[in-house]
C-alpha positions in Angstrom: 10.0 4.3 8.9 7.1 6.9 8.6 4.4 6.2 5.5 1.9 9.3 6.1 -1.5 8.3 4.2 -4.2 10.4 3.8 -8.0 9.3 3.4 -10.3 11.7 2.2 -9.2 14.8 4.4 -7.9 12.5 7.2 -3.8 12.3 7.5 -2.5 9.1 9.3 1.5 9.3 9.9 1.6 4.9 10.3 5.3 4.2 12.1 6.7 0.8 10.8 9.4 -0.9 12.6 12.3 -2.1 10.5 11.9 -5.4 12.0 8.0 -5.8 10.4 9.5 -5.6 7.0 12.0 -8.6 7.5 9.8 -10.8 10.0 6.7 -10.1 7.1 9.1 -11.0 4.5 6.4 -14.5 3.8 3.3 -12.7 4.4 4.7 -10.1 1.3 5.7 -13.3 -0.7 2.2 -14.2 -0.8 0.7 -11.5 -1.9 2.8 -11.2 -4.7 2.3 -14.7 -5.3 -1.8 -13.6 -5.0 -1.5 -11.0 -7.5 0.9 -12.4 -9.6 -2.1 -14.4 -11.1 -3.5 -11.2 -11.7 -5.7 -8.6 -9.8 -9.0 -6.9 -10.7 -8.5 -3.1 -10.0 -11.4 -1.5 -9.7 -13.4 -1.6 -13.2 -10.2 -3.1 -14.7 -8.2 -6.6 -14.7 -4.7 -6.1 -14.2 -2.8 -9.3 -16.1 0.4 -9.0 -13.9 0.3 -5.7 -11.2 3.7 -3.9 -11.5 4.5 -2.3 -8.1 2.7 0.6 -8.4 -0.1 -1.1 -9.0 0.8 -3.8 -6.3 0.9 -0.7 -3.8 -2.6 0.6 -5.2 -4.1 -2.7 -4.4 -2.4 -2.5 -0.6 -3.3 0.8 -0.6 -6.7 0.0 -1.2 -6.8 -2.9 1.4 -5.4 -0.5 3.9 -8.5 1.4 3.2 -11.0 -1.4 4.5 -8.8 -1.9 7.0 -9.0 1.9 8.3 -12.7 1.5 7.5 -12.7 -1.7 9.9 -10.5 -0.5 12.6 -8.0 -3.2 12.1 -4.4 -1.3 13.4 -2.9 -4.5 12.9 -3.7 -5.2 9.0 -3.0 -1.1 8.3 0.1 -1.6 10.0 1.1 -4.7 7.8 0.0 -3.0 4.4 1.6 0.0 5.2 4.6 -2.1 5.8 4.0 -3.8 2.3 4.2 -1.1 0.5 6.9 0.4 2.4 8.5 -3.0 1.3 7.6 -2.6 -2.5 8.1 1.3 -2.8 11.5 2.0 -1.1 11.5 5.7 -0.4 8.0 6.5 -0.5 6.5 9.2 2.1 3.1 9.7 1.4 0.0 7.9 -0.2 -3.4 9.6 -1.1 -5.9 6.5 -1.0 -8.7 7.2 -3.7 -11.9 6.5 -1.7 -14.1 6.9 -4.5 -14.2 3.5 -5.6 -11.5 3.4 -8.0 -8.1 2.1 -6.4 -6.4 3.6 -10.1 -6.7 7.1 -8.4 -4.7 6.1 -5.4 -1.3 8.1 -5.7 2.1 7.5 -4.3 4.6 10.4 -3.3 8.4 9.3 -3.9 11.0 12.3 -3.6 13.2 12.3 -6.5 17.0 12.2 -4.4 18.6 15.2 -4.8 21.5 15.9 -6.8 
């Protein structure tokens, strides 16, 4: 599977093995479990995320992750919201500080 995510004018196209979504199956239960006791979202607490909001917050840890380097944990949040957001193709990951911005690109199937 292909999730392309752009940052800023940057375009990433991050290829995610079938496999990484069943084998992270627990690593995706927890952060659920994490944000079902709510999330902060920028300048706003989010009671219970719904999964466009769960995919922001990925989307958003991605982000430090691209910032840091760190393949491995883009790799896995790509994954997650691969996971959360069947069908999605592209992300635009706000970068001005407000992870509400982020937006997710789902073709509608066609008829």
């Amino acid at each position: 599977m292909i999730l392309n995510v752009v940052i800023d004018s940057e375009s990433l196209r991050l290829k995610i093995e079938q496999d990484i979504l069943t084998q992270a199956h627990d690593f995706f239960q927890k952060m659920d479990a994490d944000m079902d006791k709510g999330w902060q979202m920028s300048f706003t607490w989010v009671e219970n995320p719904n999964p466009v909001q769960r995919c922001q917050i990925a989307a958003d840890k991605l982000y430090g992750a691209y910032e840091a380097e760190n393949q491995n944990m883009m790799k896995m949040m790509a994954a997650y919201i691969l996971y959360k957001l069947p069908g999605i193709t592209d992300i635009y990951i706000s970068t001005n500080g407000d992870m509400n911005e982020t937006e997710m690109v789902i073709p509608s199937p066609s008829s």
